[in-house]
Structure formats: C-alpha cells, structure tokens
C-alpha positions in Angstrom: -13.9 9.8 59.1 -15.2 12.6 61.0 -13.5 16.1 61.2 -11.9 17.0 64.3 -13.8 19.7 65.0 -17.6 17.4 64.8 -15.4 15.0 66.8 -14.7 16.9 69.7 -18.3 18.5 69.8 -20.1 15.0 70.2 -17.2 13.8 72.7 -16.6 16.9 74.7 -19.9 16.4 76.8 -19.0 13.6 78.3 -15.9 13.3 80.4 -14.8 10.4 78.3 -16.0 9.9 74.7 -15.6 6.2 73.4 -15.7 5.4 69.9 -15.7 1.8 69.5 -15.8 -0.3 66.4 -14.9 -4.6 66.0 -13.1 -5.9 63.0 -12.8 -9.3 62.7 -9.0 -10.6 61.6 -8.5 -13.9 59.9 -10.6 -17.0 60.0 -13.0 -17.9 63.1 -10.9 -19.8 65.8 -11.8 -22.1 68.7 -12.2 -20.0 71.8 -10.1 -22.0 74.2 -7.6 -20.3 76.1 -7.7 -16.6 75.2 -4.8 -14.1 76.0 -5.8 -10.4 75.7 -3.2 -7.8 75.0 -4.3 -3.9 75.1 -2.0 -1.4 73.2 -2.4 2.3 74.7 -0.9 5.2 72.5 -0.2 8.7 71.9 1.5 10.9 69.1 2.5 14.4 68.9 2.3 15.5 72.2 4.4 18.6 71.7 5.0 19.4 74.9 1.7 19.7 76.3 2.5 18.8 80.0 -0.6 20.8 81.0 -4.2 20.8 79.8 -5.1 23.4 77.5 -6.4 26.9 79.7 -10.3 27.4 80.1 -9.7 30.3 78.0 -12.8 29.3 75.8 -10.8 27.7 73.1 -12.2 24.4 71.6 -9.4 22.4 73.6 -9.9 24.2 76.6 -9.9 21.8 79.4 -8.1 18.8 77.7 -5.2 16.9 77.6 -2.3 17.2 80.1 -0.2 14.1 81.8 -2.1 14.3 84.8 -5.5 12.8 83.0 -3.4 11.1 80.7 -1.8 9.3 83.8 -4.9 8.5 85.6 -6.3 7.1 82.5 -3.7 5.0 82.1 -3.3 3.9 85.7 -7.0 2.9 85.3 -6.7 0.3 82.4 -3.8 -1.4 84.0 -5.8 -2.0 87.0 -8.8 -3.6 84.5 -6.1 -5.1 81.6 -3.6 -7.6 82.3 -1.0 -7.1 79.8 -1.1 -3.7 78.2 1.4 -1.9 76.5 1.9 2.2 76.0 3.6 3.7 73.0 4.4 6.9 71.3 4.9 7.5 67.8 7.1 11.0 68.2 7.1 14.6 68.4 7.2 14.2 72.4 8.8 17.8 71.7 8.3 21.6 71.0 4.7 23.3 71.6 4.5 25.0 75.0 7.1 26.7 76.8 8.1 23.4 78.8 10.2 22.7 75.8 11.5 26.6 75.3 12.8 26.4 79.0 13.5 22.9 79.8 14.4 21.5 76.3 12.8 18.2 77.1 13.6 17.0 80.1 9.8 16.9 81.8 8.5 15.3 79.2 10.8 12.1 79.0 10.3 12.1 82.6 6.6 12.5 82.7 7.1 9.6 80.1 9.0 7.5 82.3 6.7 8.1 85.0 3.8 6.8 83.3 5.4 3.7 82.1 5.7 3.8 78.3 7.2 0.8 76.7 8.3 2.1 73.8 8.8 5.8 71.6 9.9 6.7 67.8 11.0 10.0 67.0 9.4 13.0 65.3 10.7 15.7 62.9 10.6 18.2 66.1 12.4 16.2 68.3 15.1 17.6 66.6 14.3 21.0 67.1 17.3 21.7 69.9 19.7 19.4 68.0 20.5 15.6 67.8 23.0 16.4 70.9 20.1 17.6 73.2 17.6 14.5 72.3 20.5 12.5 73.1 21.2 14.4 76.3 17.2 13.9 77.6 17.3 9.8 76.9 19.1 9.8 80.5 15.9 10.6 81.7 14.4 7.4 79.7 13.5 4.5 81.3 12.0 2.8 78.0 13.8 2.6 74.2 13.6 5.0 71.1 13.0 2.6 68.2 13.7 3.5 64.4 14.6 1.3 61.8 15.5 3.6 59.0 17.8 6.5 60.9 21.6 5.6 60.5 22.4 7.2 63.6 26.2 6.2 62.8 29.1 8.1 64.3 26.7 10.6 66.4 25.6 11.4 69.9 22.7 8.6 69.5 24.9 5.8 67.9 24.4 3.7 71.0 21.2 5.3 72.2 18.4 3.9 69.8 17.2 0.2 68.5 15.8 -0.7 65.6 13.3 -3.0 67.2 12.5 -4.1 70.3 10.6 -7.5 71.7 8.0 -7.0 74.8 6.8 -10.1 76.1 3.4 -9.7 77.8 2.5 -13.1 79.3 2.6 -15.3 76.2 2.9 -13.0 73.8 5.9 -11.8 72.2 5.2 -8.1 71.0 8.1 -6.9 68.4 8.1 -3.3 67.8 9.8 -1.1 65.1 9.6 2.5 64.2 10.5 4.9 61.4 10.7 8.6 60.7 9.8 10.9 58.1 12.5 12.4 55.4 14.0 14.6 57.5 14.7 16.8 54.3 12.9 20.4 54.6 11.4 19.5 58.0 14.8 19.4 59.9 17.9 21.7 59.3 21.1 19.9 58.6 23.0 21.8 62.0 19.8 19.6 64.3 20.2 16.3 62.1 23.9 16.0 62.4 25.1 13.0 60.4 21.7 11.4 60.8 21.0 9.4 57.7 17.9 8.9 56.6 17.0 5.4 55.2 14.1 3.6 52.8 11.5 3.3 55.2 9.5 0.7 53.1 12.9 -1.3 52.7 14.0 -1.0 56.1 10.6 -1.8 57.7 10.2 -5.2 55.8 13.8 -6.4 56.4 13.1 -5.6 60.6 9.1 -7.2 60.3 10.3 -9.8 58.4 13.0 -10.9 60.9 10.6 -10.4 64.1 7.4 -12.5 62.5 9.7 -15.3 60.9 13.3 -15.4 62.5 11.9 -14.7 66.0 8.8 -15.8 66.1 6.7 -13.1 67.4 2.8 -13.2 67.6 2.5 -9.8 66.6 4.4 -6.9 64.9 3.8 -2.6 65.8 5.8 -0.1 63.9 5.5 3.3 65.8 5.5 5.6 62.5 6.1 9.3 61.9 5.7 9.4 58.7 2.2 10.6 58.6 -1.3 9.4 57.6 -1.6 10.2 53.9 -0.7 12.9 51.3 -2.1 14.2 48.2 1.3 13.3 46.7 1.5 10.1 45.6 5.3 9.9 45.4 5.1 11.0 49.6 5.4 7.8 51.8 2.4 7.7 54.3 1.0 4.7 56.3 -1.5 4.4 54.1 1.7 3.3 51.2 4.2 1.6 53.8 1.1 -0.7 54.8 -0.1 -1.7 51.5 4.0 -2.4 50.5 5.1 -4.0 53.6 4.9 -7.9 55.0 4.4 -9.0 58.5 3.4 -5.5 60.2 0.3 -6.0 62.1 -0.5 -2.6 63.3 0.8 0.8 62.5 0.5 3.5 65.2 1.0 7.0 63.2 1.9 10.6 63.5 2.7 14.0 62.1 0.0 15.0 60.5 -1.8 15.4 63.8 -5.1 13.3 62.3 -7.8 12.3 64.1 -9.1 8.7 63.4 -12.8 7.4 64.2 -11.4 4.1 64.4 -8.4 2.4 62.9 -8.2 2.2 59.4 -8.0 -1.5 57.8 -5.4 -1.9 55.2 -4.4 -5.0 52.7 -0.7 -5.9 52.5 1.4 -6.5 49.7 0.5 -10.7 50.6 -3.5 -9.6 50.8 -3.3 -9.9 54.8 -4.7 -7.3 56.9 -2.6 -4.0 58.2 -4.4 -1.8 61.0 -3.4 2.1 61.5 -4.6 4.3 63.8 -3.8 7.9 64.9 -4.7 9.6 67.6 -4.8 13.7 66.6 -2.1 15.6 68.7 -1.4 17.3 72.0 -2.2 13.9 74.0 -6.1 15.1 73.9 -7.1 11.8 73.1 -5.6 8.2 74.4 -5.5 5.5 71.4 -6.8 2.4 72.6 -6.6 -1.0 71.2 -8.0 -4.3 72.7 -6.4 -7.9 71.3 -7.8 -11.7 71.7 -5.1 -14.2 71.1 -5.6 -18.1 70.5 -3.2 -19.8 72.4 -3.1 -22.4 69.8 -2.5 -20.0 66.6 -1.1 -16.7 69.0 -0.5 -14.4 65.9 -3.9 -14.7 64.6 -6.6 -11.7 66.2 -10.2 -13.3 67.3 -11.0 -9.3 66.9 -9.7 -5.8 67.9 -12.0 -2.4 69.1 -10.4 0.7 69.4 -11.2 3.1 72.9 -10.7 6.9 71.6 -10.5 8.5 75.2 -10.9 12.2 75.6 -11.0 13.4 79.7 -11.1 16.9 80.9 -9.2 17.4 84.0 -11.1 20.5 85.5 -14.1 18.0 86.8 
C-alpha cells in the first residue's frame, strides 16, 4: 500500500489515474453467458460539494460533485448494470454543512443516482433529528444493520439491508457503523443503540446469501480499515469473522487503498475491502463477471481508482 501523499504525486499528472489489479475468485468457470456488474463508491465525503481551491495545496483542483458526476454519467454509458454506494460521513467539512446542515449533499446524492448509503460518526454532528429531517431529500435507502434506531426520529427511515437486482443479479446490501461511544455525544445519538456489528452482520449476510438467494453480498462499513488495537473492530476483523459477505466497502479512517485488499473468512472463502481515502477525491471502482450457471461465483474483479481535476 502506497501513502497517500506518493499516491497523489504519480496520479495527479494525469487527469485520471487508474490503478488496476485482477484477482481471481474461486475455481475457473466455463465462459458461457457472462453478466458483468460494476460497483462505483465513495466514503467520507464531508461535505465537499466543491473541488478543493487552486490555492496550491496538494488537493487543489480535486474532487467536487461536478467531476464526480460526469464520471459517473460516463461508466453508465460504457457499463450495463452498475451500482453507486457510499459508506458514510456524507456530512460536516466545508461550510455547505455549517449553513445548510445537509441538505445539498443528499440532493447532490440523489442527483447522481446512488443506490445505496450507511452512516458515519459525523452524520450525527447536527443531531439524529436533523439526519432524519435531510432523508426527505433521499431518493435511495440508508442501510445499517447494527443501529437500533427504536423509538426515534429514524425508526421508520432506515433498513437493515436492501436487495438491488441488476439484470440477473440479485445484489443484497447491508451496512454498519462504528461505536458511537466517544465519537458521537449522547444529545446527537438520541436513543440510538449501538449493536454487535460482527453478530448483526452474519445474522443479515446469512439471510441474503442462503434465505434469499442472492448472488452477491456488500456491506457499506464505517467502522474503519484497521487499528493498532486489537480489541477495535475494523474490516480487516469483521471480514476474517463474518460468512457470506463478498465485499466490504469501508470508511472513517479516510485510507487510501492501491487496490482492494483480499481477505479469508471465518469458512476460508474470500472477503474483498476497499476504501477510497476521503473528500470524494477519488471514485472506487469495481468490475464483476458472473457465470450464469453458478451467478455467485466471480470469473475475476479489477478495481478503477479514479482521480479527475475539474479545472481542465
């Protein structure tokens, strides 16, 4: 894994730097009738509705929903079936969120199409109430799987999974978020209660892969990459002790991956993660080859790591 800041000095000469690696996942299958999926994600946006200002700062020039848009807009017109997803802290960062609490950015999300969001520790930040409030704006579901959102403003407002179908292909995604213990003040969380991840996450996978039947299983996580601690739940830990997640898409601790990281089970089969740094400066991109005889089983994957300045 390189550091961010060698990262962004071999990408930021180009208008778009592509880092692309090829795993291979499970036994060789008979190339018959192929369905592709592509998975496009961000985390930790914090607000940044703009690109950062040529002011000579390392990010000057990047991110912003505008590139971020035409990106997107791009690979749909190239990918049949592609899905967008964020793993949280959509909030706090720029003054967008000081003046507006929210409000552009689950419309700019809207706009753009995203299938599916988690939250983030900041989300909180102008209380449970005001999240709440900005879902109107939403036109696609906040997924968590270990928040007991019982008797509060978002009772009714949140799933714990969700199942996309893309062609073929049925897509279940869960989320989870971190401890919200020292990160969020009790007067944001409300009665928020804040569940096992680990537990929760195998009782939700399980029942997607088995009960329903889906070809492939996300969970949008904010728990962060790793930690020093060893007792600290990361995605590193909830995909070596989980069964039937296929790919972890990560968050809060802002770290940017080379490529996504590969990751045995607790039953020895293979976990993907991949994060995508903050401040929507880069686009996580996944690419997916299905068998239409055995649809849960991936031919291969390459990961896209897009970075675009908008000032060209």
């Amino acid at each position: 894994m390189q550091n961010r800041r060698k990262f962004l000095q071999q990408t930021s000469l180009a208008a778009a730097g592509v880092v692309t690696s090829k795993m291979v996942l499970g036994q060789a299958l008979e190339q018959e009738a192929l369905t592709s999926l592509t998975i496009l994600h961000t985390n930790d946006v914090h607000s940044r509705l703009e690109p950062f200002p040529m002011d000579g700062g390392r990010n000057q020039g990047l991110g912003g929903v505008e590139a971020r848009a035409a990106l997107i807009d791009n690979i749909r017109k190239e990918q049949k079936h592609v899905l967008l997803l964020d793993a949280g802290d959509i909030f706090q960062g720029t003054p967008f969120f000081n003046l507006y609490k929210g409000e552009p950015e689950i419309k700019a999300m809207a706009a753009m199409g995203y299938d599916a969001a988690t939250m983030g520790n900041h989300d909180f930040d102008a209380g449970l109430e005001n999240f709440a409030t900005q879902l109107q704006h939403a036109n696609f579901p906040i997924l968590l799987c270990n928040y007991d959102f019982s008797n509060t403003v978002m009772e009714f407002k949140y799933q714990p999974f969700k199942i996309i179908q893309k062609g073929k292909l049925k897509i279940g995604i869960t989320g989870v978020g971190i401890e919200m213990k020292g990160l969020v003040p009790d007067l944001l969380a409300g009665n928020t209660k804040y569940l096992d991840p680990i537990q929760n996450v195998n009782i939700v996978a399980a029942k997607l892969k088995k009960d329903m039947r889906c070809d492939m299983v996300i969970c949008l996580s904010h728990l962060g990459f790793k930690y020093k601690e060893e007792e600290k739940i990361s995605d590193m830990i909830l995909a070596k002790e989980t069964a039937n997640v296929d790919l972890i898409i990560g968050g809060h601790t802002h770290t940017f991956l080379d490529e996504p990281v590969l990751v045995k089970n607790k039953d020895d089969n293979d976990v993907l993660i991949n994060q995508v740094g903050w401040a929507g400066i880069m686009l996580g991109r996944l690419d997916f080859e299905f068998s239409s005889i055995k649809r849960k089983k991936m031919l291969q994957s390459h990961t896209v790591l897009t970075i675009r300045k908008t000032n060209e």
